[in-house]
C-alpha positions, 0 to 999 in steps of 0.5 A: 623489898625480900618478898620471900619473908615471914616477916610481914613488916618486909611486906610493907610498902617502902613508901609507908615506911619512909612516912612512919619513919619520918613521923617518928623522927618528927615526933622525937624532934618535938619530944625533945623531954623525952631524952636519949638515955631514957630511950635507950634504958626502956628501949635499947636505942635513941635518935643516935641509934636511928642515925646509926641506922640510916647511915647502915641502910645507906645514909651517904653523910658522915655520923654527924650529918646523921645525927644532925638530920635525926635530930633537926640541929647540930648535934653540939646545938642539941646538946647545949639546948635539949641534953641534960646530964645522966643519973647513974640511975639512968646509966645502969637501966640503960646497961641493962636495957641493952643486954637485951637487945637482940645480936644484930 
């Protein structure tokens, strides 16, 4: 933990993070209606982008094992059961949501 940011989100303690993180994971994994590509054009990221994110914070799995632990089953499985096939609607609000996201 940085302790000399001005962000106080680097004060909390990890272990509160980890529980809201998880709850987080938990609660997309039950929202399954809620779907990727609506996530990234309101938002600028999805459950593949939080697998991206573990594995950037040190997730030893490959980006497969990522997703398949943000997504609670294989990624073809979620696919097959809970991705429906993009609108050209959702495509274009998902460009313009990720115009915005800050240079990380």
């Amino acid at each position: 933990m940085d302790t000399n940011s001005a962000d106080a989100l680097d004060q909390l303690d990890d272990a509160v993070a980890a529980a809201a993180f998880r709850r987080l994971v938990r609660h997309l994994r039950h929202r399954h209606d809620a779907q990727n590509i609506e996530l990234m054009g309101l938002a600028g990221f999805c459950r593949n982008c939080l697998a991206d994110w573990i594995r950037d914070a040190g997730f030893e799995g490959d980006k497969l094992a990522a997703r398949e632990l943000i997504h609670g089953m294989p990624m073809a499985e979620w696919k097959a059961t809970r991705q429906s096939e993009a609108t050209p609607e959702q495509l274009a609000a998902m460009e313009a949501s990720l115009k915005k996201n800050a240079t990380e």
